[in-house]
C-alpha positions as CSV (number, residue, x, y, z in Angstrom):
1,X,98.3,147.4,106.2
2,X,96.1,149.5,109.1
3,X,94.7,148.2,112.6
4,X,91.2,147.6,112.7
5,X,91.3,149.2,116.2
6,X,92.6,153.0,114.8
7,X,92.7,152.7,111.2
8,X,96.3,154.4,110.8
9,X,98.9,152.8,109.3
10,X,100.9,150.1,110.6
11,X,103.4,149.4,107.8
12,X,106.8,150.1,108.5
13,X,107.7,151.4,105.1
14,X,104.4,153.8,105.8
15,X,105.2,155.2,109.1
16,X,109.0,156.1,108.3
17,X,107.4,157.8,105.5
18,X,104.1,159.7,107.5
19,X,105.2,162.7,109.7
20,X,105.6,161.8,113.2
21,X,103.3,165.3,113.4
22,X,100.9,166.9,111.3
23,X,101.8,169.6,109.3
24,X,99.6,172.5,110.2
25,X,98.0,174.4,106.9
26,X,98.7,177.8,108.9
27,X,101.3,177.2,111.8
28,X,101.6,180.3,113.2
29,X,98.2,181.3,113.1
30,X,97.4,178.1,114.7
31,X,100.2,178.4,117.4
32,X,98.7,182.6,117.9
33,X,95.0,181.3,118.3
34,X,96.1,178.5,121.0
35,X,97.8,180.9,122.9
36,X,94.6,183.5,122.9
37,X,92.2,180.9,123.4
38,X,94.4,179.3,126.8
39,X,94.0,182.8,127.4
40,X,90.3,183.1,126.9
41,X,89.6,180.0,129.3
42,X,91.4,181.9,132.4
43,X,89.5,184.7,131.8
44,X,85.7,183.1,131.2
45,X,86.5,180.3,133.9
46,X,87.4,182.6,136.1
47,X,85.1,181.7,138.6
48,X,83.3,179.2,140.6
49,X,80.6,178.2,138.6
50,X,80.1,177.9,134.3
51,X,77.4,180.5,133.0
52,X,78.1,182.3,129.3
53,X,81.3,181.8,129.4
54,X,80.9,177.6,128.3
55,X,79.0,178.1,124.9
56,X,80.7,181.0,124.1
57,X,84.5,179.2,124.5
58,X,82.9,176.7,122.1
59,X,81.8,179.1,119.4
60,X,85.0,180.7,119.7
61,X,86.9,177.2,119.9
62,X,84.3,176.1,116.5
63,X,85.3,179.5,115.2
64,X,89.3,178.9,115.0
65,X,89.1,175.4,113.7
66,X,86.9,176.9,110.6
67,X,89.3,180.3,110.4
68,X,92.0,177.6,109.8
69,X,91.0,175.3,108.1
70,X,89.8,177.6,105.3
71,X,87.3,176.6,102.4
72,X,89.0,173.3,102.4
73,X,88.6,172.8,105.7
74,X,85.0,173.3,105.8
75,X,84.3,170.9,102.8
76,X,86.2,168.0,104.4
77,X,84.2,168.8,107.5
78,X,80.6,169.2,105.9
79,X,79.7,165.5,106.1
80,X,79.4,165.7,109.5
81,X,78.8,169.4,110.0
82,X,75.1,168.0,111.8
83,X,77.1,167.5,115.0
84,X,77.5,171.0,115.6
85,X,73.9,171.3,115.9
86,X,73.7,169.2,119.4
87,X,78.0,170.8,120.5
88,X,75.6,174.2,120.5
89,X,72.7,172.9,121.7
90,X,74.3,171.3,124.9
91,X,76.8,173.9,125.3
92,X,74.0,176.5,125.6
93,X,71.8,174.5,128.1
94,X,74.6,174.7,130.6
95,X,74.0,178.6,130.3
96,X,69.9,177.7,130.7
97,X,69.8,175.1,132.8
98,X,71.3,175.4,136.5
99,X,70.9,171.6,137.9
100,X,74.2,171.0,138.8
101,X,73.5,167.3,137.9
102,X,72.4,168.3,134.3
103,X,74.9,170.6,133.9
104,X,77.3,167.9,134.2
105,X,75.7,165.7,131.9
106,X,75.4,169.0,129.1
107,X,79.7,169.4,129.9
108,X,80.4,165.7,129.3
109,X,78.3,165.4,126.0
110,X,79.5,168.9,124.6
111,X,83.0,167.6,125.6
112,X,82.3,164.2,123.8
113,X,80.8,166.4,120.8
114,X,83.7,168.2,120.7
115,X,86.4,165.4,120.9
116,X,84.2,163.8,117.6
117,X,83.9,166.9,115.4
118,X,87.6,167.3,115.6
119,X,88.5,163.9,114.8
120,X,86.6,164.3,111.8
121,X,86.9,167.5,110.6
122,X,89.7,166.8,108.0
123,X,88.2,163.4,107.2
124,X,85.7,160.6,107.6
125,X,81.9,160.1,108.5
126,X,81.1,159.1,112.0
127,X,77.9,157.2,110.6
128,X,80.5,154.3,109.8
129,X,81.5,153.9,113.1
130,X,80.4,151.1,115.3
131,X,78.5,150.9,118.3
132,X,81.6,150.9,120.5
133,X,83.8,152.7,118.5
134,X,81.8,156.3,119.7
135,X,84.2,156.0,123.3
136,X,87.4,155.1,121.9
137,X,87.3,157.5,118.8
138,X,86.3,160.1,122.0
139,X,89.2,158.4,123.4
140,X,91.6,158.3,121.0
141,X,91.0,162.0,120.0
142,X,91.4,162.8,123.4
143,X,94.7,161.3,123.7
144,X,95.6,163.2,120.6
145,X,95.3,166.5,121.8
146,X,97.1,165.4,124.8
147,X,100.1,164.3,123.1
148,X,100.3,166.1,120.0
149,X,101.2,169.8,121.4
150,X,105.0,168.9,122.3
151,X,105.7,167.6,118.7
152,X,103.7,170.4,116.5
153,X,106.1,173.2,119.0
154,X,109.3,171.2,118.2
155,X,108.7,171.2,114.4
156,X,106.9,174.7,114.0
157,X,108.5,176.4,116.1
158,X,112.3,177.6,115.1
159,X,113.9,177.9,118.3
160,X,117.4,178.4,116.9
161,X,116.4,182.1,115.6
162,X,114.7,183.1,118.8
163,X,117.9,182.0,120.7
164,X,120.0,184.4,117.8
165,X,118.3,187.2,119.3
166,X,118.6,187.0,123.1
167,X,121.9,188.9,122.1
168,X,120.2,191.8,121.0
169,X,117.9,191.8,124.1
170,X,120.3,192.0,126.5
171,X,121.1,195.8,126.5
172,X,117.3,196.3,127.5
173,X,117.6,194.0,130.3
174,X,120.7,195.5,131.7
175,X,119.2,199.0,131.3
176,X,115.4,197.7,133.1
177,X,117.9,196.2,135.9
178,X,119.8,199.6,136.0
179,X,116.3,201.6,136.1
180,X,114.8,199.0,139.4
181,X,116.1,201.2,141.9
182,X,115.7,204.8,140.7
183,X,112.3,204.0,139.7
184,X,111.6,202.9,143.5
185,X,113.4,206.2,145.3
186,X,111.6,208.4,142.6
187,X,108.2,206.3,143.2
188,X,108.6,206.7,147.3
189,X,109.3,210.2,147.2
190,X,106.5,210.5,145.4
191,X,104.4,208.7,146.6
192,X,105.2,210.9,150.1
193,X,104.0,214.0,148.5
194,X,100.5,213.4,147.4
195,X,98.3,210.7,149.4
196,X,96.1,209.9,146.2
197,X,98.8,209.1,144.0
198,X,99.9,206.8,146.8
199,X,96.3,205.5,146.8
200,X,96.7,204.8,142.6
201,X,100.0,203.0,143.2
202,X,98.6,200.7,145.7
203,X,96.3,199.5,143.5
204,X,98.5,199.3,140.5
205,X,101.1,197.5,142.2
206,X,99.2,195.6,144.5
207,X,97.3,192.0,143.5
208,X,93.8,191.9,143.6
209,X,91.9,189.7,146.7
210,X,93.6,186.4,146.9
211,X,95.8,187.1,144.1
212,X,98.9,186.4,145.1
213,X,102.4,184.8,143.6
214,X,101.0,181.2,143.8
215,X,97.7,182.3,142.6
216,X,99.7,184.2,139.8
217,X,101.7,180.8,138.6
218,X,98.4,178.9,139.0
219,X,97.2,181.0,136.6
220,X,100.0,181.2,134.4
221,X,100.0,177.7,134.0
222,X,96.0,177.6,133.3
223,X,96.9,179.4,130.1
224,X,99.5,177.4,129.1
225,X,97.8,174.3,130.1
226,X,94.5,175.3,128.0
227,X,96.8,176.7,125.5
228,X,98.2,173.2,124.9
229,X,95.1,171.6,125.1
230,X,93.6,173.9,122.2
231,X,96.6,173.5,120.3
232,X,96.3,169.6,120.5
233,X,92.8,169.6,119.1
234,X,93.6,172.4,116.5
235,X,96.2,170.0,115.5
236,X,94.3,167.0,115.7
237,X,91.2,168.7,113.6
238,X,94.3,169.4,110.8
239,X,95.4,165.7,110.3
240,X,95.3,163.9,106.7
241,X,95.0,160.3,106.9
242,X,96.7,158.7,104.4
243,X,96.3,155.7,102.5
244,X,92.8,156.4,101.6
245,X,91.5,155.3,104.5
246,X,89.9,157.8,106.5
247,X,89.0,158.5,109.8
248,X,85.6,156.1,110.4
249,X,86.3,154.0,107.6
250,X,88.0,151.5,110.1
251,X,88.4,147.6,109.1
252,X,86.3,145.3,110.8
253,X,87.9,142.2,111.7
254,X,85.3,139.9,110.7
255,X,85.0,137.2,114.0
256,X,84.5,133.6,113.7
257,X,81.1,132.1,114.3
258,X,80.8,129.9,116.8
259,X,77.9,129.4,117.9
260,X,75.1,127.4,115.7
261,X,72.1,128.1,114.3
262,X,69.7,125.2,116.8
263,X,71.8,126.4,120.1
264,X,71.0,130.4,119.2
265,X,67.6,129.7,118.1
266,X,66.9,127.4,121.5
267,X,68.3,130.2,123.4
268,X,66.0,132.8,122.0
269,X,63.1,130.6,122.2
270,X,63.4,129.9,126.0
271,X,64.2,133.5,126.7
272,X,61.0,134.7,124.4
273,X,59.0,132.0,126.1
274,X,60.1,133.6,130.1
275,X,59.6,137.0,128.8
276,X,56.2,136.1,127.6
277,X,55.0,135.0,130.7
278,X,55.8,137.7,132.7
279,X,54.3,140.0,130.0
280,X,51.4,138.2,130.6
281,X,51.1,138.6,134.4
282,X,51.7,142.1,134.0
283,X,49.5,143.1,131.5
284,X,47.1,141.7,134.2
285,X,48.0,143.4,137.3
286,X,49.6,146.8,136.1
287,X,47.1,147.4,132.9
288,X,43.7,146.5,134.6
289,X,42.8,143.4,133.8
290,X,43.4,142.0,136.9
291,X,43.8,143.3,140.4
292,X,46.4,141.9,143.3
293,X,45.2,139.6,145.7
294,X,44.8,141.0,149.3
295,X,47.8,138.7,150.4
296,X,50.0,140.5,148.3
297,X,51.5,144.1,149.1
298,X,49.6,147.5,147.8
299,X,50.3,149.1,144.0
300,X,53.0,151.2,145.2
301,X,55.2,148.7,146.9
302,X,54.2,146.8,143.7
303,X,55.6,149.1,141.7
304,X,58.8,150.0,144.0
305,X,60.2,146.3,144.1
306,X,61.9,145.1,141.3
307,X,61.7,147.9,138.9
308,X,65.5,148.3,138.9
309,X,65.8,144.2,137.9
310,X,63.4,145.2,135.2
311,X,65.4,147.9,133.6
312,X,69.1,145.6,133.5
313,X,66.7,142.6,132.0
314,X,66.1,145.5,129.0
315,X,69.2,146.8,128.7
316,X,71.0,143.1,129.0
317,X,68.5,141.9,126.5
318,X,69.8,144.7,123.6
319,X,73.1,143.4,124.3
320,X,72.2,139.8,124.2
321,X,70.8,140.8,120.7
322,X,73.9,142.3,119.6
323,X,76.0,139.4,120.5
324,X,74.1,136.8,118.9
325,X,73.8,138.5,115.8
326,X,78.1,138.8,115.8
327,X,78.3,135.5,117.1
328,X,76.2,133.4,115.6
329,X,76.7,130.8,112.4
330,X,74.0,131.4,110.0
331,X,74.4,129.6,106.7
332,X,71.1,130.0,104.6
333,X,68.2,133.0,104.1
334,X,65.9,130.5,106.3
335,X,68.7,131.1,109.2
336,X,69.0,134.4,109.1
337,X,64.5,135.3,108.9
338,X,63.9,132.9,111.8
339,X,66.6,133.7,113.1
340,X,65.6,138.3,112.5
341,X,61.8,136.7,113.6
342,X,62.9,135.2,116.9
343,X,65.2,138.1,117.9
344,X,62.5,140.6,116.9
345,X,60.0,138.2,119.2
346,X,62.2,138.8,121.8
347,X,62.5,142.7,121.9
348,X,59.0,143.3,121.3
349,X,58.7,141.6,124.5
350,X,61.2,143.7,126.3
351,X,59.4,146.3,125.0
352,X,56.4,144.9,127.1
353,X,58.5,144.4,130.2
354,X,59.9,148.1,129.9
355,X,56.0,149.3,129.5
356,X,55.8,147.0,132.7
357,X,58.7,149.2,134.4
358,X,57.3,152.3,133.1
359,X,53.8,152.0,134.8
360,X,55.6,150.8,138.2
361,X,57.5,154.0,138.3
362,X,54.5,156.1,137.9
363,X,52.5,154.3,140.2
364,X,55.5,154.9,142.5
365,X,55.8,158.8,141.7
366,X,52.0,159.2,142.2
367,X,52.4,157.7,145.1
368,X,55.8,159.5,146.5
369,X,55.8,162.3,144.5
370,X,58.8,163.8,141.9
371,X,62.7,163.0,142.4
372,X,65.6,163.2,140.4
373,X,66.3,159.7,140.3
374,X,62.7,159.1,139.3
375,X,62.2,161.9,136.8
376,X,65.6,160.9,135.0
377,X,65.1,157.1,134.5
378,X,62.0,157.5,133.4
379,X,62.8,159.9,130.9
380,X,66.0,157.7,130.4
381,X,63.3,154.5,129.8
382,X,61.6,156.2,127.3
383,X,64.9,156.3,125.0
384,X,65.8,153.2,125.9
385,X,62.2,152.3,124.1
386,X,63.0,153.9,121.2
387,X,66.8,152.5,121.2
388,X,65.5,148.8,121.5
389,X,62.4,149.9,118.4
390,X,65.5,150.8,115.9
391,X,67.0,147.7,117.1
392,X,63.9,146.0,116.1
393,X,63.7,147.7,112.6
394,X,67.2,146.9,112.2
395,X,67.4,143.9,112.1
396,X,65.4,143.3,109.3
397,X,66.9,147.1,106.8
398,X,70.2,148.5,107.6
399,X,71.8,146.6,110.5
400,X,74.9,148.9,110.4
401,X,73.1,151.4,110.8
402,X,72.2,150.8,114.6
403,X,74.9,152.1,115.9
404,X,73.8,156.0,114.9
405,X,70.5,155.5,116.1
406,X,71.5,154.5,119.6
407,X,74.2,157.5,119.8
408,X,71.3,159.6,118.5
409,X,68.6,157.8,120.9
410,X,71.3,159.0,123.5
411,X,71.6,162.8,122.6
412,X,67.8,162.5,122.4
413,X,67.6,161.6,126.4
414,X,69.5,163.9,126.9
415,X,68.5,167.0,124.7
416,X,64.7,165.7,126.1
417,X,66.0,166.2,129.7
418,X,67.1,169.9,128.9
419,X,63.6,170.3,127.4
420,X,61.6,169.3,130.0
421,X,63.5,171.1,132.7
422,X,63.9,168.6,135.7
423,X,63.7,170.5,138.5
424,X,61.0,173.1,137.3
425,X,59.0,169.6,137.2
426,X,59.9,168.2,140.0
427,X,58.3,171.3,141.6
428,X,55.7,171.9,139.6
429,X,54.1,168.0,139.9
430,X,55.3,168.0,143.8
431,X,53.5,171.2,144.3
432,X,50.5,169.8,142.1
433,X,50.2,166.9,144.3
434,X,50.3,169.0,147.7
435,X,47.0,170.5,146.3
436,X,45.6,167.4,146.2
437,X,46.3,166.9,150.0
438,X,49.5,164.9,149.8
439,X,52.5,165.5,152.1
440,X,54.9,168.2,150.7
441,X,58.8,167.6,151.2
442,X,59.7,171.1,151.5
443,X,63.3,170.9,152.5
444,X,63.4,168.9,149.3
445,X,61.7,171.6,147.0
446,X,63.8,174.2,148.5
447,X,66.9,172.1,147.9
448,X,66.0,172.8,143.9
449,X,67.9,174.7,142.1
450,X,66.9,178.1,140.1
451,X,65.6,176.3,137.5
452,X,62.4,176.0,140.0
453,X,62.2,179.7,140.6
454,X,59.2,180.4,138.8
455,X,57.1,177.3,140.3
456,X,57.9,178.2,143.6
457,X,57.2,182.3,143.4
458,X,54.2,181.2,141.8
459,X,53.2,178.6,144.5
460,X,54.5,181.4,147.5
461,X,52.2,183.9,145.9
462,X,49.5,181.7,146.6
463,X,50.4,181.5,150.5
464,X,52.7,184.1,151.7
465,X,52.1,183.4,155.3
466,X,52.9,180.0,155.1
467,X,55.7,178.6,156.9
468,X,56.5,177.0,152.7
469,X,56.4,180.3,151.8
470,X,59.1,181.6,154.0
471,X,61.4,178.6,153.6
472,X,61.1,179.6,149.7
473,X,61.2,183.5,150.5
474,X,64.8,182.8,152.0
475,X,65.8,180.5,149.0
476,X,65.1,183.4,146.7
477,X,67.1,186.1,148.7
478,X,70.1,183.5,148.6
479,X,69.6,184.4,144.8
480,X,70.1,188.1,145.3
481,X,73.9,186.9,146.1
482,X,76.2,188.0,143.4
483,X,77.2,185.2,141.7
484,X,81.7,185.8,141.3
485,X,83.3,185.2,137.9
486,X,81.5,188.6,136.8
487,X,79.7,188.7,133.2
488,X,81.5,184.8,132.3
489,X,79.6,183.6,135.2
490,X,76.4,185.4,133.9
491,X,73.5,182.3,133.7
492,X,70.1,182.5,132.5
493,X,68.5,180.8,135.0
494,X,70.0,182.4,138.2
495,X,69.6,185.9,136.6
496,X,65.8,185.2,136.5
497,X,65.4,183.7,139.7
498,X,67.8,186.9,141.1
499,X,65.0,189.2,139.0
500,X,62.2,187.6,141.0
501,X,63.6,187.8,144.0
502,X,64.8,191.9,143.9
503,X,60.5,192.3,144.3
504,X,61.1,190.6,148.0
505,X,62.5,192.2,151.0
506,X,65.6,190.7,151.8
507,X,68.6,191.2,154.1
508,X,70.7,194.0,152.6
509,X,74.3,193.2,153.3
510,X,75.8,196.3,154.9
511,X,78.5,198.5,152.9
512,X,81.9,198.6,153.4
513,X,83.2,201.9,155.5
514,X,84.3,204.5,153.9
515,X,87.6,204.5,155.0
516,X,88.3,201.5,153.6
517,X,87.8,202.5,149.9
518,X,89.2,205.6,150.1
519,X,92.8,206.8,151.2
520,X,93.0,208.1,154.7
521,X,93.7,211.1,153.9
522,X,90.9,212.4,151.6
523,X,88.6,210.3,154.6
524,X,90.0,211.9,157.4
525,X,88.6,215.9,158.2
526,X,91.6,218.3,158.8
527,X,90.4,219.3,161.7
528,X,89.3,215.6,163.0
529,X,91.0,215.0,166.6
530,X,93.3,212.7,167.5
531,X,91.2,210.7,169.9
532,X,88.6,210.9,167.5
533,X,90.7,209.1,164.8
534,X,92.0,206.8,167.3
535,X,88.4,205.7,168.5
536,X,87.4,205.3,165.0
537,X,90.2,203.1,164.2
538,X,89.6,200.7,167.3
């Protein structure tokens, strides 16, 4: 017996008999790469801001689960081996791209990525899933790796034998204990006697900037935290399901129709009969063959009102789809073609609605100009298009097969996002329109982020004098910052826009004294004065 909601079993007989954990193929190995990837993630997060050090904790994360899971491994994992292709793709755009808001986006779906390759690495196809099963296997799998870490330590780890040796490590702690204090006279006396061996055991004993205990525990507990985390998804990526039922292959409940054939078929009609109406009118006012009356307000106020309504009516109208075609009682082939014709009737003419939406926004940018609200839905409109045709086409071949095509239509807005590079053209088709004789937000355009580096050096070479020019010339020097984290924090895009900007003058941030990184007395002459040093030091 299994739930239809995780597919695991549910029989008592089958539990008492299934491990509480899994049983890892290579425990210690397993338990040693945990530990030096929580390890990795302190040191390539390290810092303020993600650069190389994202993609290349993935291909190091992707690297241990197929180091693990051996040649088996790999073969239960091949079937869906293709979503690795978008987990690199979208991990290495947050190295490319630096729009914090599309950075965000490329974390969440590498993360979501990541949470599906390991729930089916040892089993399953995630083309069987439905449409909302994507989130809760994410879910589910997340959960998982939350959970799992405590259990897999208990059972793999034999903490009887390392509590049979703390006998035989107690001589060396006595004898460190015993060593505390001569190590500290020997160390002071030394220390006395040369002033740049006191300078090296500053720095050996003392933290670095900010480092200090809590820092030190906050750190600790990164590790152990990421550690954990690893270990959970390591763990996760190593479960067998049992039963023959695998991870995808979940049972579907079938759900009782209850809604007719003439009250779904009147429903569809009236809403394919409003939808065709308001194609109509705006195939004549937003495609030429008409033009507004002077009572009403200009195109671009046209286009600004209501283009929001038009995009839930879309979105609703896919899900009204969905929930007729799981709701409704269809009992002959005659049922189910008028009922495929009327339904397809219907998103054809969203289709035309979403057109509709589609000119209004880009009667409003060329009106306006290029924002990142703008620039995103419109891209996001497009795969909603293309979502709403495979809904279209499957309805008549393949039904099941929806649900792939939206989560691909999905990875498509936003793999077509990284593409196009928002902000480069935001700038560029801001900066177009300027040229034109249009008003130019330029607290905006300097508000971009590096991506836009190259538009904007070009469009300041054009005008250097310009007060745009000199709002942009101190953007770029902001870029001659060193970015902290050191080489993890090392991004594609702010290392360009920092190469463009070395060519400017800018502010050069004045070095530290001497005195301060060096000890006192290799800074200090022999024959420096008293009043001298005492000046120098106020």
């Amino acid at each position: 017996m299994t739930t239809a909601a995780t597919g695991f079993p549910t029989d008592t007989d089958d539990v008492a008999s299934a491990p509480a954990v899994p049983r890892l193929r290579r425990p210690v190995a397993t338990l040693l790469a945990s530990l030096g990837l929580g390890v990795c993630a302190e040191v390539l997060f390290d810092g303020p801001a993600l650069g190389l050090s994202f993609p290349l904790f993935v291909v190091l994360l992707l690297a241990a689960l197929l180091g693990l899971g051996g040649r088996e491994g790999w073969q239960r994992a091949r079937p869906n081996a293709w979503l690795l292709v978008p987990l690199m793709f979208f991990s290495g755009m947050v190295f490319v791209r630096a729009s914090p808001f599309l950075t965000t986006l490329n974390v969440l779906a590498s993360g979501f990525l990541l949470l599906l390759v390991t729930h089916f690495w040892a089993a399953g196809r995630v083309e069987r899933l439905g449409l909302w099963s994507y989130p809760f296997t994410a879910l589910g799998a997340f959960f998982h790796a939350a959970l799992l870490p405590p259990g897999v330590v208990r059972s793999e780890v034999d903490l009887s034998a390392a509590r049979r040796q703390v006998p035989k490590l107690m001589p060396v702690v006595r004898g460190a204990l015993l060593a505390v204090p001569v190590l500290f006279i020997f160390t002071a006396l030394l220390v006395s006697a040369d002033a740049v061996f006191e300078d090296v055991v500053a720095r050996v004993l003392s933290f670095s900037p900010g480092m200090t205990f809590l820092d030190t525990v906050g750190r600790l507990v990164f590790v152990g935290g990421s550690a954990f985390g690893v270990l959970g998804l390591l763990a996760h990526a190593q479960r067998r399901r049992r039963n023959g039922l695998e991870a995808g292959d979940m049972e579907v409940t079938p759900v009782e129709a209850r809604l007719g054939f003439v009250e779904c078929l009147t429903l569809v009609g009236l809403v394919d009969l409003l939808f065709l109406g308001f194609a109509a009118i705006q195939l004549a006012f937003l495609f030429g063959a008409a033009q507004l009356p002077a009572r009403f307000m200009s195109y671009s106020e046209y286009a600004r009102r209501g283009f929001f309504e038009l995009l839930a009516v879309s979105v609703m109208t896919l899900g009204l789809s969905m929930a007729l075609a799981r709701w409704t009682r269809l009992r002959s082939e005659g049922q189910v073609t008028a009922f495929r014709v009327a339904c397809s009737v219907m998103v054809g003419l969203v289709l035309v609605i979403l057109a509709s939406a589609m000119k209004r926004m880009a009667l409003y940018e060329s009106a306006y100009g290029y924002t990142h609200l703008r620039v995103y839905t419109h891209v996001f409109m497009v795969a909603l298009a293309g979502v709403l045709g495979w809904r279209a086409v499957t309805l008549w071949w393949r039904p099941e097969r929806f649900a792939i095509g939206a989560f691909a239509g999905a990875l498509g807005f936003l793999a077509a996002l990284n593409v196009l590079n928002p902000d480069a053209f935001i700038a560029r088709g801001n900066l177009a329109r300027a040229a034109e004789g249009y008003v130019l937000d330029e607290v905006y355009m300097v508000s971009l982020s590096e991506d836009a580096a190259p538009e904007l050096a070009a469009r300041m070479a054009l005008a250097p004098d310009s007060e745009f020019a000199r709002n942009v010339h101190g953007m770029f020097c902001r870029f001659t910052e060193p970015m902290p984290g050191g080489w993890p924090a090392f991004h594609l895009a702010r290392h360009r826009a920092a190469t463009w900007a070395r060519s400017l003058e800018c502010p050069v941030p004045m070095p530290e004294p001497v005195s301060e990184q060096l000890p006192a007395a290799v800074v200090r002459p022999a024959a420096e004065e008293p009043e001298d040093s005492g000046e120098s030091l106020d």
